[in-house]
FISE-398910 format. One line per 5 residues: their letters; for each residue x, y, z of N, C-alpha, C. Coordinates in pm, whole numbers, plus 32768, in hexadecimal, padded with zeros to 4 digits. Layout:
N
A) X Y Z X Y Z X Y Z; ... $
// end
This chain:
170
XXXXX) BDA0 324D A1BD BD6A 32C3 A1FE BDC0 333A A1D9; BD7F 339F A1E2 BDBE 342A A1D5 BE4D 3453 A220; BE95 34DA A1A5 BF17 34EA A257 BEDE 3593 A24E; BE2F 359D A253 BE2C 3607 A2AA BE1B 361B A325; BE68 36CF A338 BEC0 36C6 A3C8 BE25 36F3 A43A $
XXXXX) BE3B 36C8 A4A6 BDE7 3706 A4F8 BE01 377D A51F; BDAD 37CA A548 BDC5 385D A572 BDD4 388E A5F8; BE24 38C0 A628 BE09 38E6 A6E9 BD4B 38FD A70C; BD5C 38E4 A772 BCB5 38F2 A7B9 BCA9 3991 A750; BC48 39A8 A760 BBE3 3A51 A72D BC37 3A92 A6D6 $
XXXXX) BCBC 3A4C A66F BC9C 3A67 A5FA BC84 39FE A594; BC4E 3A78 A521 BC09 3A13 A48B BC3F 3A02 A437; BCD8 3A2F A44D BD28 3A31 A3AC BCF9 3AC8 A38B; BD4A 3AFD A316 BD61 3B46 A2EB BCD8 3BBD A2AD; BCD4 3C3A A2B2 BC48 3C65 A27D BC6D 3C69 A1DB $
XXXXX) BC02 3C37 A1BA BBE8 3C15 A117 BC10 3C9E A0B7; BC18 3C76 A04C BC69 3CD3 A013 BBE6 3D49 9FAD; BB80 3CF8 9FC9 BB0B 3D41 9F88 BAAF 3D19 9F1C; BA43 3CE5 9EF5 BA57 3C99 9E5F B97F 3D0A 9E44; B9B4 3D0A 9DF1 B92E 3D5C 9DB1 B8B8 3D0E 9DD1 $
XXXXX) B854 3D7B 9DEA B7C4 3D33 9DFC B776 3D03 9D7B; B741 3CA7 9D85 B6ED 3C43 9D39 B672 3C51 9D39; B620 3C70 9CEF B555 3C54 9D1C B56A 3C03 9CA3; B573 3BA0 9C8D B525 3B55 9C0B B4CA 3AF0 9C7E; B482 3AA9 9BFE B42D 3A49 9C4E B445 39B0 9BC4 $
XXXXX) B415 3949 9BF0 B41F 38D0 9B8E B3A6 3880 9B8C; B377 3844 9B4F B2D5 37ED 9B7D B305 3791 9B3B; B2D0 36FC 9B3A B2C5 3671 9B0F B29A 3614 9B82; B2CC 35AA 9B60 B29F 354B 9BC1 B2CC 3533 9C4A; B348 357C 9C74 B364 35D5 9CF9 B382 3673 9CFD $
XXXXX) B343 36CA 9D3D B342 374C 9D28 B3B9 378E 9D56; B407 3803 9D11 B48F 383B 9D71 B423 38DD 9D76; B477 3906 9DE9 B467 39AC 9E0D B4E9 39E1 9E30; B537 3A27 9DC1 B589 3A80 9DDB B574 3AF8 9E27; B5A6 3B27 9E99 B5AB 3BC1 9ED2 B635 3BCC 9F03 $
XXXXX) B695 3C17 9EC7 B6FF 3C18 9EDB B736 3BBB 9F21; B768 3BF5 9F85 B7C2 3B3F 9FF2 B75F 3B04 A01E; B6D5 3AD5 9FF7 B681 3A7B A013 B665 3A39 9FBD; B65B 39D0 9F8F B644 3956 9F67 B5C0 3904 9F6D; B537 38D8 9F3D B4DC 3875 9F7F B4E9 3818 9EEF $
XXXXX) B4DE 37B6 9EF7 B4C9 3755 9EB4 B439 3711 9EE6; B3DB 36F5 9E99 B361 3693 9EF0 B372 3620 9E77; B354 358A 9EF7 B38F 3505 9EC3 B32C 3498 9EDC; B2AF 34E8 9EFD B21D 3471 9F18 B237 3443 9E8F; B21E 3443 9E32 B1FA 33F2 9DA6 B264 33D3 9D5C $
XXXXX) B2E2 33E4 9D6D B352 33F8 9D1C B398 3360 9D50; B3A3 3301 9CAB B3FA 3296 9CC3 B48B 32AC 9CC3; B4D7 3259 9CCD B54C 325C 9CF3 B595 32D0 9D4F; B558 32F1 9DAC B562 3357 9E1D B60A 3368 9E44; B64C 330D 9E74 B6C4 3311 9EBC B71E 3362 9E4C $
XXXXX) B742 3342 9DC8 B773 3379 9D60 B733 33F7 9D5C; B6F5 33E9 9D43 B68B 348C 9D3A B6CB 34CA 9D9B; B6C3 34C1 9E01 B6E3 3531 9EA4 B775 3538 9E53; B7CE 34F9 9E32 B834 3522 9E4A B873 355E 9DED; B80D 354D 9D68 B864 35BC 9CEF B7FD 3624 9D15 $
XXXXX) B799 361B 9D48 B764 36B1 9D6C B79A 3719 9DDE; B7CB 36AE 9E41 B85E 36FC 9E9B B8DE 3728 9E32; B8EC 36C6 9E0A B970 36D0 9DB1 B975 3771 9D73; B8E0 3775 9D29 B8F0 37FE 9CDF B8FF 3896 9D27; B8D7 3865 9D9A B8B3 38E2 9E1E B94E 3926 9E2F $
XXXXX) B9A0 3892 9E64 BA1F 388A 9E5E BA76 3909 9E0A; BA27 38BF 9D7B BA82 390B 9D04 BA4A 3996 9D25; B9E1 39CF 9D1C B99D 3A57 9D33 B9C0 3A99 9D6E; B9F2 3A3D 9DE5 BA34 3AB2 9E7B BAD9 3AC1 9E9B; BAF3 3A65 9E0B BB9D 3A6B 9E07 BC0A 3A00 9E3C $
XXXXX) BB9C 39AB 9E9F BBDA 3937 9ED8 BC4A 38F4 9E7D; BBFC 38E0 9DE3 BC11 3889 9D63 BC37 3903 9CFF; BC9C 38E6 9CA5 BCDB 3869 9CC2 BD49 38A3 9D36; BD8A 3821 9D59 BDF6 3859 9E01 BE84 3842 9DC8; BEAF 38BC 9E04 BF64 38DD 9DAB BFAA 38A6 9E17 $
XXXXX) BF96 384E 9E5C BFDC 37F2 9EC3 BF92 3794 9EFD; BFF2 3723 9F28 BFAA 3681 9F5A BF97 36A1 9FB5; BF76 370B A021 BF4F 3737 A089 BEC5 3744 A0A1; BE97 37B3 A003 BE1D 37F3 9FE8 BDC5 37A0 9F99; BE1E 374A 9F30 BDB9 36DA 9EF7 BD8C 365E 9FA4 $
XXXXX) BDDD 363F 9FD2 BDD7 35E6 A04F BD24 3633 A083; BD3F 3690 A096 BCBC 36F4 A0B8 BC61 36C7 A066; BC4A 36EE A005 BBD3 36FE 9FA3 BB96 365F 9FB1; BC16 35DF 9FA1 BBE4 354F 9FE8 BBAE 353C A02A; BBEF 3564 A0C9 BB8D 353F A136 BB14 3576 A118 $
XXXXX) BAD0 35F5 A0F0 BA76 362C A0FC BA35 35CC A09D; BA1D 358D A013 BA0E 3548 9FCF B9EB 34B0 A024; BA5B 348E A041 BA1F 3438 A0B7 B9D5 3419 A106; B9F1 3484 A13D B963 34B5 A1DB B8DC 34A8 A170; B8C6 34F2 A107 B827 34DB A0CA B816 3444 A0AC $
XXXXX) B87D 3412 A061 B838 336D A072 B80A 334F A0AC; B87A 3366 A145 B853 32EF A195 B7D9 331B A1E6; B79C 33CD A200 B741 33F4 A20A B6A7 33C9 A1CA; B6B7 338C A142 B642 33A5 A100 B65D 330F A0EA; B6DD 32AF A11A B6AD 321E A0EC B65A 320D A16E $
XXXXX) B680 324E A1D9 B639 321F A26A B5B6 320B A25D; B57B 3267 A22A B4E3 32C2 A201 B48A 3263 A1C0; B4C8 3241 A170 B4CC 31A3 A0D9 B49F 3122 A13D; B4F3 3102 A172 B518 307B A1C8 B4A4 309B A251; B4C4 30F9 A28F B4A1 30E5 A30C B414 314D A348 $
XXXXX) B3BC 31B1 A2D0 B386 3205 A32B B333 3216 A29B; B2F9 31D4 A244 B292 31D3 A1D2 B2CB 323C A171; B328 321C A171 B35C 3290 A0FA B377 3320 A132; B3D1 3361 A0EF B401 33DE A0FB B368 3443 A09B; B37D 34DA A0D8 B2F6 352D A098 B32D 358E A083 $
XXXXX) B3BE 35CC A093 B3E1 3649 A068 B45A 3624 A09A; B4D9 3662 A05F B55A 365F A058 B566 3722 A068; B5A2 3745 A0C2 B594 37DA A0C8 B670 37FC A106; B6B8 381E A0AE B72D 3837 A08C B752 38F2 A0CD; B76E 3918 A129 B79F 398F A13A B7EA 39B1 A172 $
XXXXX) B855 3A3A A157 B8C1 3A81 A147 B8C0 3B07 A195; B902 3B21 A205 B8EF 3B88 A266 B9A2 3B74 A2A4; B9CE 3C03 A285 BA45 3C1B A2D4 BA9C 3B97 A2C7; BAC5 3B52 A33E BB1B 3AFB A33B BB03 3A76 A311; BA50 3A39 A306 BA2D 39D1 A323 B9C2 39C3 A2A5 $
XXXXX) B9EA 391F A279 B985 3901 A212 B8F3 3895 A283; B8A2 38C6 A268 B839 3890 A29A B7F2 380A A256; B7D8 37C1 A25B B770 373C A20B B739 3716 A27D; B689 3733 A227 B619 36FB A288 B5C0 3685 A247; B5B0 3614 A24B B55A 35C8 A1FF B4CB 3597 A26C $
XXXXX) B45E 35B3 A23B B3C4 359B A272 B3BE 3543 A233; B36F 34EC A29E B32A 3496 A285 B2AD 345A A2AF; B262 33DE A2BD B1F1 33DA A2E4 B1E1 3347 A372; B28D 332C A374 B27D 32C3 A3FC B27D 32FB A478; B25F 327C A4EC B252 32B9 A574 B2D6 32AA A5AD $
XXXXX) B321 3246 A563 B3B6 3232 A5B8 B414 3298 A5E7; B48F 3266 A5EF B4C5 32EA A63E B533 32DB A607; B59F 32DD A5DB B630 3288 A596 B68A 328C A5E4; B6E4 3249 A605 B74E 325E A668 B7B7 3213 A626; B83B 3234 A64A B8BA 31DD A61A B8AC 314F A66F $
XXXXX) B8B2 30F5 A645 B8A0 3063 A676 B926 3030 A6F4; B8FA 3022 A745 B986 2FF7 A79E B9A8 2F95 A7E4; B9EC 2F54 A7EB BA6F 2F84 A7C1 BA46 2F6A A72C; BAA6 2FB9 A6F0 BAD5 2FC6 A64D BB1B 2F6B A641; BAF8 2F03 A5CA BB60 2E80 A5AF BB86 2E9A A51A $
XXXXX) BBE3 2ECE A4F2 BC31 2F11 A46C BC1E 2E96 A3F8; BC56 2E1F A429 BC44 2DCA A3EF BBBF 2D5F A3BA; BB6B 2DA0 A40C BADD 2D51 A3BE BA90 2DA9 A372; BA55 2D63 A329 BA06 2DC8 A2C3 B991 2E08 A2E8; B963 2E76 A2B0 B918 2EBF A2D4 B911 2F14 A34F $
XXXXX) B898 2F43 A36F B8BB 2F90 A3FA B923 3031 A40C; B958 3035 A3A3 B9CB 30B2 A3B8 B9B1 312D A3A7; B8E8 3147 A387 B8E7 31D2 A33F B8C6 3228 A3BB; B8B3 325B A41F B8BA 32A5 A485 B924 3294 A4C3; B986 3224 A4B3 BA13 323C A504 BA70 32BC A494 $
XXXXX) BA52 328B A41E BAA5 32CE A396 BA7D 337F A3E4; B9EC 339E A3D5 B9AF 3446 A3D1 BA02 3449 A481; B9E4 33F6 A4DB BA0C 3431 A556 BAD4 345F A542; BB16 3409 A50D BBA2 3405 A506 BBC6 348C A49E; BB65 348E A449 BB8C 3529 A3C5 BB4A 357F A3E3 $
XXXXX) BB04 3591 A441 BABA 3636 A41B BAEC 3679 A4CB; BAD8 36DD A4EB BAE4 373D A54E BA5F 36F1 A5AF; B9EB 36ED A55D B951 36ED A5DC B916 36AF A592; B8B7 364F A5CC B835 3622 A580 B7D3 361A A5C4; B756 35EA A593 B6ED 35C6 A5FA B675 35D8 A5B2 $
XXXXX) B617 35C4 A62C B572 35A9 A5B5 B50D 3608 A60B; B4C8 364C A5BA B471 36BC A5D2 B3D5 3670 A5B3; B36A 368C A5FE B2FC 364F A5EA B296 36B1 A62E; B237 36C1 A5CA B1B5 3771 A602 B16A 3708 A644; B135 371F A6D5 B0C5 36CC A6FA B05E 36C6 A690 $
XXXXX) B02A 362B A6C5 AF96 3651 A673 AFA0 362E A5CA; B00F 3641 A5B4 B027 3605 A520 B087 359D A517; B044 355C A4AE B084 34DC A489 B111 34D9 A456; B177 3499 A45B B1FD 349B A431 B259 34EF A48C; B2D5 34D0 A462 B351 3549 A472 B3A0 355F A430 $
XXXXX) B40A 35B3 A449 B451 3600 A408 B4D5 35B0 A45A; B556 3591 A3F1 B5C9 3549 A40F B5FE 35CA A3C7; B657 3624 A436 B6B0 367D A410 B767 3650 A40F; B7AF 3682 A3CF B838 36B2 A406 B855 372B A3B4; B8FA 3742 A418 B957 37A4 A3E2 B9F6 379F A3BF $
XXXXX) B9FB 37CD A373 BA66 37CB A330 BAE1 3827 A32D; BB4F 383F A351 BB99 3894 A354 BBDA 38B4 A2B5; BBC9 393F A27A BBE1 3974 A20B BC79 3951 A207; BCB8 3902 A192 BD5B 391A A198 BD73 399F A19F; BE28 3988 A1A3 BE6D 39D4 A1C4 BEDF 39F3 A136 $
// end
């Protein structure tokens, strides 16, 4: 596991140092949408998904300065966040008919990752947490590394949204 630090209650770490806005766009067999510190990736049709989310985070990373990190502090950062999308979009995979959009964003103190999907479940960290048996660890991992998480769902429509947040190094 990571040795990033937690932050006092209501702050986010440090305000970002600034990184230029982006409009490109990408098409293939999963779609990206660049808009500056926003990010969408769409992942209905796209094989090998989990890899995908995470060099497509990865590059966001590099864009917004995260990457590369001039200390094991700031690389430790750019990990967990790397992390959190796995274990975000393996959940999606495994447990809720696949992930449908990977959506990556950058505001002030906090990196955002939202992954939609199309199950009814709800995800929760499993408890008690048993370290030593396999499987089971990917909502304990996002609850233990990020600041907030949780799942957003529009009445009336199918699926939800598995959010967290991330505190920007320092």
């Amino acid at each position: 596991m990571s040795t990033t630090r937690q932050h006092p209650p209501g702050d986010r770490g440090p305000e970002p140092d600034g990184a230029p806005a982006d409009a490109s766009v990408a098409s293939g067999p999963a779609s990206a949408v660049h808009d500056g510190m926003v990010r969408t990736l769409l992942l209905g049709s796209a094989s090998g998904i989990v890899p995908l989310a995470r060099d497509f985070t990865r590059q966001a990373l590099y864009d917004w300065g995260w990457l590369p990190a001039p200390s094991a502090d700031r690389r430790a950062a750019a990990e967990d966040v790397l992390l959190v999308v796995s274990e975000l979009v393996t959940n999606a995979c495994l447990h809720a008919e696949g992930p449908e959009e990977l959506r990556v964003s950058y505001q002030g103190k906090v990196l955002r990752l939202e992954v939609a999907d199309r199950g009814a479940g709800h995800p929760a960290p499993r408890t008690p947490h048993r370290s030593g048996r396999p499987g089971g660890h990917g909502m304990f991992i996002v609850q233990r590394l990020c600041l907030d998480w949780g799942v957003r769902r529009i009445p009336g429509a199918p699926g939800k949204t598995v959010w967290a947040e991330l505190a920007a190094p320092s």
